[in-house]
C-alpha positions in Angstrom: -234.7 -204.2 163.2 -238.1 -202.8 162.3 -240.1 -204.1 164.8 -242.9 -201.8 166.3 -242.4 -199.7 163.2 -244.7 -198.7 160.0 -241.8 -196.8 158.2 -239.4 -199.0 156.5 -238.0 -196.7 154.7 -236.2 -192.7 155.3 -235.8 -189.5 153.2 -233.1 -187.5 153.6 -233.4 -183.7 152.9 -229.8 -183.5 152.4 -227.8 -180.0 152.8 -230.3 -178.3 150.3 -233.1 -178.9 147.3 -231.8 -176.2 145.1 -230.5 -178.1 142.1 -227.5 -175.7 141.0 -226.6 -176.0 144.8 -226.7 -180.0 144.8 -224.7 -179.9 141.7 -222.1 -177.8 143.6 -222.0 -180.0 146.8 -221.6 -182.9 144.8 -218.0 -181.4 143.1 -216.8 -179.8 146.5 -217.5 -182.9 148.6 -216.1 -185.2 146.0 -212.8 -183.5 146.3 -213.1 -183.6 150.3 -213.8 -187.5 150.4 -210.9 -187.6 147.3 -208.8 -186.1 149.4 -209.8 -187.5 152.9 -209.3 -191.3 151.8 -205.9 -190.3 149.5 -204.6 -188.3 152.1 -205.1 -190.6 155.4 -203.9 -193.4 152.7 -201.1 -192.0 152.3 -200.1 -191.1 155.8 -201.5 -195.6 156.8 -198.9 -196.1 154.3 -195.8 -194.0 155.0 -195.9 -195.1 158.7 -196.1 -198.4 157.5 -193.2 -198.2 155.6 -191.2 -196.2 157.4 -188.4 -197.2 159.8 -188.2 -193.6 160.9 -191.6 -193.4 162.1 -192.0 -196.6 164.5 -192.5 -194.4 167.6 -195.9 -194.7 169.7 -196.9 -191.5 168.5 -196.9 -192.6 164.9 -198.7 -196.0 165.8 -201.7 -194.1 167.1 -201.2 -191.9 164.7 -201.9 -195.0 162.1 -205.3 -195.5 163.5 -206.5 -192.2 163.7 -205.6 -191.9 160.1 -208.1 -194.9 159.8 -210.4 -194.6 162.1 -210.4 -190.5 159.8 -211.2 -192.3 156.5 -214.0 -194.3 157.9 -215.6 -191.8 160.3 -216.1 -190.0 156.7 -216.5 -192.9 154.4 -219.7 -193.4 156.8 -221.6 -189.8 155.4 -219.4 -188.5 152.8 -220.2 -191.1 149.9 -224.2 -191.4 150.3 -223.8 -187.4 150.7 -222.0 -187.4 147.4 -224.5 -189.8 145.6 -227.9 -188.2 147.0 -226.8 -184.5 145.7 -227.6 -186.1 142.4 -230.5 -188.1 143.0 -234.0 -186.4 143.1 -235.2 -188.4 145.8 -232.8 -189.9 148.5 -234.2 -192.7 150.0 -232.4 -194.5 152.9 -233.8 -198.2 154.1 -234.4 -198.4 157.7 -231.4 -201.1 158.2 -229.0 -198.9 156.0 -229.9 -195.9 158.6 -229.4 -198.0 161.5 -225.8 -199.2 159.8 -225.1 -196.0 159.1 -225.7 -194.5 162.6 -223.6 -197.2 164.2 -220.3 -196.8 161.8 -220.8 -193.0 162.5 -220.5 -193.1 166.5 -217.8 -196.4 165.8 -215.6 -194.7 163.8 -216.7 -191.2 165.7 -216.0 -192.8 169.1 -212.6 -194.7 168.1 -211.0 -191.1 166.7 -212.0 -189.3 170.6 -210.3 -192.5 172.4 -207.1 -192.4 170.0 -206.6 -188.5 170.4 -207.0 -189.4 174.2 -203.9 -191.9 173.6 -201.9 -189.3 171.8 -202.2 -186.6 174.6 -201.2 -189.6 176.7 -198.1 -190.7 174.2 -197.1 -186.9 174.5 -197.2 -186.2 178.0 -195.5 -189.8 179.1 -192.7 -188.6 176.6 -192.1 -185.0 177.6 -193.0 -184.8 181.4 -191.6 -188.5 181.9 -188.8 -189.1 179.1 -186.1 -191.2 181.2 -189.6 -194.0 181.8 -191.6 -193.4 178.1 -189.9 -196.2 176.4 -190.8 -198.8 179.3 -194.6 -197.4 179.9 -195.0 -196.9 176.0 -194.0 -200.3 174.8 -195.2 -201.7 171.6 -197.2 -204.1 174.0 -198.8 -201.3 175.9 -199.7 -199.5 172.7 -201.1 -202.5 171.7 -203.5 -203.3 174.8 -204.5 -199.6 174.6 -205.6 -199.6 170.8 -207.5 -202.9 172.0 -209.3 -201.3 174.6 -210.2 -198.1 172.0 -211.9 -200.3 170.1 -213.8 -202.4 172.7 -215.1 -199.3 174.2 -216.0 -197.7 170.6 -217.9 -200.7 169.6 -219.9 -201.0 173.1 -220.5 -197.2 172.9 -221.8 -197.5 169.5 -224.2 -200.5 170.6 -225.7 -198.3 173.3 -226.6 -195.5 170.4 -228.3 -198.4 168.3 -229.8 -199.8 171.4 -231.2 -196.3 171.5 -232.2 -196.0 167.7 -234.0 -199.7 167.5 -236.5 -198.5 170.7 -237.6 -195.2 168.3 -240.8 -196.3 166.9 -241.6 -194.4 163.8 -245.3 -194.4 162.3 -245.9 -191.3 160.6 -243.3 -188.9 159.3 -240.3 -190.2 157.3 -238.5 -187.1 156.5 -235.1 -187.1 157.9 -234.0 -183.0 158.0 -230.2 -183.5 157.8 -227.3 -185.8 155.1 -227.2 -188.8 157.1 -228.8 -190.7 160.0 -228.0 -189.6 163.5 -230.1 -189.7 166.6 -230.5 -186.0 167.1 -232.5 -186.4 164.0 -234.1 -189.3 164.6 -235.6 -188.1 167.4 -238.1 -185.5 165.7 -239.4 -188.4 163.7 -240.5 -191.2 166.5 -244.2 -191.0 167.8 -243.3 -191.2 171.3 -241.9 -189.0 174.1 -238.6 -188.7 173.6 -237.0 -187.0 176.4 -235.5 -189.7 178.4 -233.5 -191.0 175.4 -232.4 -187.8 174.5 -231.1 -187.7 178.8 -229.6 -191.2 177.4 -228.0 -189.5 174.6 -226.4 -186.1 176.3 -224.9 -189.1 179.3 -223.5 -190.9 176.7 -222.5 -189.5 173.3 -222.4 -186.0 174.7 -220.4 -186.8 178.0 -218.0 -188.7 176.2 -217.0 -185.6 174.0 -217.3 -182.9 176.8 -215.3 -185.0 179.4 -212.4 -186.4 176.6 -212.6 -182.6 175.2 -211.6 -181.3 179.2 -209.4 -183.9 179.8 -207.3 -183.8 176.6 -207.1 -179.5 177.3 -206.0 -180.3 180.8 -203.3 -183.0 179.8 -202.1 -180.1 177.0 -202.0 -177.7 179.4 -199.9 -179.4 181.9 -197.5 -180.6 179.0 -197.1 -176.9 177.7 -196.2 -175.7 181.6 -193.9 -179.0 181.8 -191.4 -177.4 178.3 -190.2 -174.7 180.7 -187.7 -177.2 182.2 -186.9 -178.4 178.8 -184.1 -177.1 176.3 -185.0 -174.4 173.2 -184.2 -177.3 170.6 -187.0 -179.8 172.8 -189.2 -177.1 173.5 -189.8 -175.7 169.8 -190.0 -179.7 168.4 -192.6 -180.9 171.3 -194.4 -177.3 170.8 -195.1 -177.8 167.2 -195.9 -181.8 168.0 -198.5 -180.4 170.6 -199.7 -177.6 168.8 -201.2 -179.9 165.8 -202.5 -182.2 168.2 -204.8 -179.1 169.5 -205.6 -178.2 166.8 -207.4 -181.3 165.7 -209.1 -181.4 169.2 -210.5 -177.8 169.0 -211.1 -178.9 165.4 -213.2 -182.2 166.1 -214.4 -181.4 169.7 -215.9 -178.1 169.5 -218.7 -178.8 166.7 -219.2 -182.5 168.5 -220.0 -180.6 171.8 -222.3 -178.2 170.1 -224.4 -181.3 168.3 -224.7 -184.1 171.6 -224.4 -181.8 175.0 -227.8 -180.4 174.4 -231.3 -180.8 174.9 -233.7 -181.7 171.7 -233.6 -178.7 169.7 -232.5 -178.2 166.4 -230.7 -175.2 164.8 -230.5 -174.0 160.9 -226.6 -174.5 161.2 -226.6 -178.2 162.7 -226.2 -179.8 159.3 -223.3 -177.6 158.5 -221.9 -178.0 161.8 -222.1 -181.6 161.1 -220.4 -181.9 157.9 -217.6 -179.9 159.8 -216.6 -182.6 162.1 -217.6 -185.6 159.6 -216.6 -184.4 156.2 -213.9 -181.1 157.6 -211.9 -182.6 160.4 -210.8 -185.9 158.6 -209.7 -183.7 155.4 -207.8 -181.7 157.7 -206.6 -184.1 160.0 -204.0 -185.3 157.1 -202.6 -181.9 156.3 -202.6 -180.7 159.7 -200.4 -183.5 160.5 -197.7 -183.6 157.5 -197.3 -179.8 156.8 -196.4 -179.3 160.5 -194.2 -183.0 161.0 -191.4 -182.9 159.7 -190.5 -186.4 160.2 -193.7 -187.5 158.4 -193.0 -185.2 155.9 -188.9 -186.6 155.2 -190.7 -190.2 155.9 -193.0 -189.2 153.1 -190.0 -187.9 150.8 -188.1 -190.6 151.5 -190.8 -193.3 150.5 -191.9 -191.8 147.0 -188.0 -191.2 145.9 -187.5 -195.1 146.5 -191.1 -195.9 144.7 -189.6 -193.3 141.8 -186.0 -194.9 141.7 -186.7 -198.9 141.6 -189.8 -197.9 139.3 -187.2 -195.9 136.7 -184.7 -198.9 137.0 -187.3 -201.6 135.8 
């Protein structure tokens, strides 16, 4: 990994050097991991359980709750753990690592949110055929595919890191390890990678981000043909699903569908669609389900009753 390099090692600048301020990222973030993992958790782990919940919808809606707990599990932790340390110091092999769970785990969340707009529009605009061209085998295959092409998207970004050679400068202006980055630091010319980068990482969000609006825009003209009852239940299903696209979407177009400059509000922008989205994602999903929500009731009143017979 560190060939035709003289830097070994990385130091991360973090969100800011004011101690009181470090002190205060490290309480507010903790809570947002806290609540990222125990929230997505919980949802892995209703659908799981839940007989009620064994449609495709709730099968993606299984891995995006996983691929949301380690898209932030791949910042949020050394985040937490560098707001305390005076120096935070980052091997070259742990950045490397770091940028390639970030785009896996990044990459799988786009691709699942594309299955979801896909589960939603097969079931409103084509009910009488959704159970035969959603089968559990289909689902399946799709998730497969998700992950194949998240894994060979995330080799492309490393392939991209590993030819960066760095030989002077080691400070990293940002919480984590990303390309964008990366980019000030290398000692060459970097403006054909950064072509590389906007074709891949940053056509992948603006073309999934069009796509996904298009798909929700047919399926919101298709619910004039349905009843007042279907409408207001695939509505508020379709309505939380926008919401986490506009959510993850709009601060992922404004970091990779540009050309190699950097802006005083990147890092926050960042910690939006790492740290922010996967938080949200959970709540977003169980305030306005009411299935999830009865699935949820319905799990922790049987935990509470055989736990109060023993």
């Amino acid at each position: 990994m560190q060939q035709n390099n003289s830097v070994t090692e990385f130091i991360l600048l973090g969100l800011t050097q004011d101690p009181i301020r470090q002190k205060m990222i490290f309480v507010i973030f903790s809570i947002f991991y806290v609540g990222t993992v125990v929230g997505n958790l919980l949802i892995i782990v209703t659908i799981k359980s839940s007989r009620t919940l064994g449609s495709p919808m709730y099968f993606f809606l299984f891995y995006l709750s996983f691929a949301d707990s380690c898209f932030s599990t791949s910042t949020a932790p050394r985040l937490i753990v560098d707001s305390l340390s005076a120096k935070k110091i980052i091997t070259y092999n742990e950045c490397m690592t770091q940028v390639f769970a970030l785009h896996l785990f990044g990459c799988m969340e786009i691709f699942v949110l594309i299955l979801m707009a896909v589960d939603r529009y097969v079931a409103i605009c084509m009910p009488l055929r959704y159970p035969t061209i959603m089968r559990r085998q289909v689902c399946t295959i799709l998730i497969v595919l998700a992950w194949i092409g998240s894994f060979i998207h995330s080799i492309a970004q490393i392939i991209l890191a590993l030819r960066l050679p760095f030989c002077g400068p080691n400070l990293i202006d940002h919480y984590c390890c990303d390309l964008q980055p990366l980019l000030k630091l290398a000692c060459m010319d970097t403006y054909k990678i950064n072509l590389l980068l906007v074709s891949n990482s940053g056509a992948i969000c603006s073309s999934s981000f069009v796509i996904l609006m298009i798909s929700y825009i047919v399926i919101l003209h298709s619910l004039r043909n349905h009843s007042a009852e279907g409408r207001k239940k695939a509505l508020s299903t379709c309505t939380s699903h926008i919401i986490v696209v506009i959510l993850f979407f709009g601060p992922c177009i404004f970091i990779y569908t540009r050309p190699p400059t950097t802006f005083p509000m990147d890092k926050m922008v960042a910690v939006f669609y790492t740290i922010g989205t996967p938080f949200l994602n959970p709540l977003i999903y169980t305030l306005r389900n009411a299935e999830v929500k009865n699935a949820m009731k319905k799990l922790w009143h049987i935990k509470i009753t055989s736990e109060s017979k023993r």
